[in-house]
KOLMI-582273 format. One record per residue (C-alpha): residue number from 1; x, y, z. Coordinates in Angstrom, 3 decimals, decimal comma, padded with zeros to 6 digits. Example, Ala and Ser with C-alpha at 12.3 -4.5 7.8 and 13.67 -1.06 7.14 Angstrom:
PT     k         xx         yy         zz
PT     1    012,300   -004,500    007,800
PT     2    013,670   -001,060    007,140
END
This chain:
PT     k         xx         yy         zz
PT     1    025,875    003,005    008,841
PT     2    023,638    000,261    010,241
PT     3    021,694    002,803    012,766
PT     4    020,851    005,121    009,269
PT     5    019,457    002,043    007,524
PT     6    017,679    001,407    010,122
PT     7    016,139    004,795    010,319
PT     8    015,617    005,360    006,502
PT     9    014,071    001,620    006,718
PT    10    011,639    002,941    009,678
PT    11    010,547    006,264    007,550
PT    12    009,694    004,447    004,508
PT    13    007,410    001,990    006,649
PT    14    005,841    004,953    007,851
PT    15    005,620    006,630    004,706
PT    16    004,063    003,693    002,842
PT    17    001,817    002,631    006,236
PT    18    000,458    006,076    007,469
PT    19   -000,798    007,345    004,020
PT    20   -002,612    003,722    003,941
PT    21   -004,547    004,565    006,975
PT    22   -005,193    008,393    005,829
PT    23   -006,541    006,764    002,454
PT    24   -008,564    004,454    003,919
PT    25   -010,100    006,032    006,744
PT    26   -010,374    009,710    005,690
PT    27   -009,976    010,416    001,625
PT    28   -011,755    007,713    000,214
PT    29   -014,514    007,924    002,567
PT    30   -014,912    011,657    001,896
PT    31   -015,079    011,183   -001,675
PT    32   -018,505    009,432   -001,389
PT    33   -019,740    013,057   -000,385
PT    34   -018,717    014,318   -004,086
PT    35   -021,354    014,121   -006,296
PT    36   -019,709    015,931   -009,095
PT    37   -018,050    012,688   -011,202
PT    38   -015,381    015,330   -012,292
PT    39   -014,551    016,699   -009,069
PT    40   -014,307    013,320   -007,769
PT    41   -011,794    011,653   -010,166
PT    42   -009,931    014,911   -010,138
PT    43   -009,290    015,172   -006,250
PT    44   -008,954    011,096   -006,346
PT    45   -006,427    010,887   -009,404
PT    46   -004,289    013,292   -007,828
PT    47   -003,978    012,186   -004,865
PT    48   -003,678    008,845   -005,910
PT    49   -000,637    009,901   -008,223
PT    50    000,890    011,554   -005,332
PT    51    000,530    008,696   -002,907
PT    52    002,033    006,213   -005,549
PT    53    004,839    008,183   -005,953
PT    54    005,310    008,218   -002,205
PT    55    005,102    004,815   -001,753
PT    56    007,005    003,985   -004,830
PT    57    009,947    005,773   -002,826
PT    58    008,663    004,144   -000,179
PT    59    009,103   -000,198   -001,060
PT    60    012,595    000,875   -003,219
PT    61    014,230    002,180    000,103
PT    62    012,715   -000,610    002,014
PT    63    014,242   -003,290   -000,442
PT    64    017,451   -001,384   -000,322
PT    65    017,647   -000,739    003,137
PT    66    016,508   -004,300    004,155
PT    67    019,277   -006,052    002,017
PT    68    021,352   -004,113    003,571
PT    69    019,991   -005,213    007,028
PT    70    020,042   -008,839    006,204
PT    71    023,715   -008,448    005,327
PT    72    024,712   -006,190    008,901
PT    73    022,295   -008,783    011,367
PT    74    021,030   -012,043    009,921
PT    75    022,655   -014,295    011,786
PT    76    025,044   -016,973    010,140
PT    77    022,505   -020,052    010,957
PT    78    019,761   -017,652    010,012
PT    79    017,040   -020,588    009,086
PT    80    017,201   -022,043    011,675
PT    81    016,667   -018,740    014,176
PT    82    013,283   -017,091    015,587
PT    83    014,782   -014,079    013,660
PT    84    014,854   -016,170    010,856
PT    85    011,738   -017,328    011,075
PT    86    010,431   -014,019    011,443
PT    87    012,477   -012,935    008,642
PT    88    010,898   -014,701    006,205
PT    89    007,347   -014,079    007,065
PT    90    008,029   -010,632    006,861
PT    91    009,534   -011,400    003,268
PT    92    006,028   -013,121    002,403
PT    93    003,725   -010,542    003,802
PT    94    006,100   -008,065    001,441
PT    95    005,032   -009,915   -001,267
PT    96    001,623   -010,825   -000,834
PT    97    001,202   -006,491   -000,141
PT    98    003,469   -005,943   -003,660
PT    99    001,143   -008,076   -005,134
PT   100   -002,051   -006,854   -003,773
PT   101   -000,528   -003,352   -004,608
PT   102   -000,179   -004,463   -008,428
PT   103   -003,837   -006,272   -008,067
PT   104   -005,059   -002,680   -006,580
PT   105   -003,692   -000,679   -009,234
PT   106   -004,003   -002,268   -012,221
PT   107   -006,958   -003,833   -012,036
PT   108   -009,283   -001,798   -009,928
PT   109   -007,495    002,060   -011,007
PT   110   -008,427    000,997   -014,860
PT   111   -011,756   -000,424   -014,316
PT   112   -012,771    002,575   -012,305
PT   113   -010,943    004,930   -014,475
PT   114   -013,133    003,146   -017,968
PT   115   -016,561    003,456   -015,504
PT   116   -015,825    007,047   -015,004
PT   117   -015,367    007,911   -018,737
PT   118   -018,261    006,116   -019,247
PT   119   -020,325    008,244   -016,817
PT   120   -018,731    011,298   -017,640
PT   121   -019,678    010,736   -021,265
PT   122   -023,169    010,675   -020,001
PT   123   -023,692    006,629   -019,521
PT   124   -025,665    007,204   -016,090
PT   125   -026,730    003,701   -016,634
PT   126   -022,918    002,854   -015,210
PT   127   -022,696    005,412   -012,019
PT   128   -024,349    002,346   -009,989
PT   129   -021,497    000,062   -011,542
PT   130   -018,528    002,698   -010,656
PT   131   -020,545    003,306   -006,866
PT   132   -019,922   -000,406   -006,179
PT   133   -016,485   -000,757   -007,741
PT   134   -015,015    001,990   -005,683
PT   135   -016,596    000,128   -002,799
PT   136   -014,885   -003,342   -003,827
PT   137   -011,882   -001,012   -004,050
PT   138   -012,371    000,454   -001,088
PT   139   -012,408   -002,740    000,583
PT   140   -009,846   -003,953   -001,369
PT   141   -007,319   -001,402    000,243
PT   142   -008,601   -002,984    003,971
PT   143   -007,020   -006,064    002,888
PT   144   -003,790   -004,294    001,659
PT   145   -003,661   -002,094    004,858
PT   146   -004,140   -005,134    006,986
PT   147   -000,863   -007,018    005,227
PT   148    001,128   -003,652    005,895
PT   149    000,028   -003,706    009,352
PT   150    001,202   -007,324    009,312
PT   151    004,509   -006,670    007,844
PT   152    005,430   -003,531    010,109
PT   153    004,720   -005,782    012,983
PT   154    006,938   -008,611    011,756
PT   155    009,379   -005,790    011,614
PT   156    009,636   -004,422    014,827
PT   157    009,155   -008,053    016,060
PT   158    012,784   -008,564    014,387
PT   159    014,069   -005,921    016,022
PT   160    012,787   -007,276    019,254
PT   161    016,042   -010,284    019,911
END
């Protein structure tokens, strides 16, 4: 049992990490090609749907399959381990990414949602407000993709004894 937790733990780090990467380096950036407002909060809404269902699968496997891996191979004097130690940064980074996660979606997904009403209803007065927000956004997800990056590191530096 411990060597499929292990693997179902490894695919959903992948599945939340890679799509982070493809986001960030490829969709987003081809988005600022679309000029059509429509188009563009079409192909981003849906993809964004898709990849928050992902990674919603994603973090409940990982919590799952990570209690479960506390319980199999923490170690009985686990605070005062390296693997404890490591343990519990990789807890924090978790976090800090849910949170940033939350942050992302709520905050930046409705503000940039309300901007592209607002242009689509014909405010062009606000298409150099939702340029820049998708930007903050944008940059936004580096900081999100650099804490995953940090957390699947911690990971495989636990399973390095």
């Amino acid at each position: 049992m411990e060597t499929i937790s292990l693997i179902l733990h490894v695919s959903a780090a992948a599945l939340l990490f890679g799509p982070q990467v493809l986001m960030f380096f490829a969709l987003t950036p081809a988005t600022w090609f679309i000029d059509d407002e429509q188009l563009k909060r079409n192909v981003v809404s849906t993809v964004a749907r898709r990849f928050g269902i992902m990674s919603a699968t994603s973090i409940v496997v990982l919590v799952a399959t990570g209690i479960y891996q506390i319980q199999v191979f923490a170690p009985s004097d686990l605070i005062e381990t390296k693997w404890g130690s490591i343990l519990v940064l990789k807890m924090v980074a978790f976090v800090i990414l849910m949170i940033l996660l939350m942050i992302h979606t709520t905050y930046f997904g409705k503000k940039i949602r309300t901007l592209s009403d607002e242009v689509l209803n014909g405010d062009q007065d606000k298409v150099g407000d939702l340029d820049y927000l998708r930007r903050q956004s944008w940059l936004f997800s580096f900081l999100m993709l650099l804490v995953t990056t940090g957390t699947l590191w911690l990971g495989v530096a636990l399973g390095n004894h």
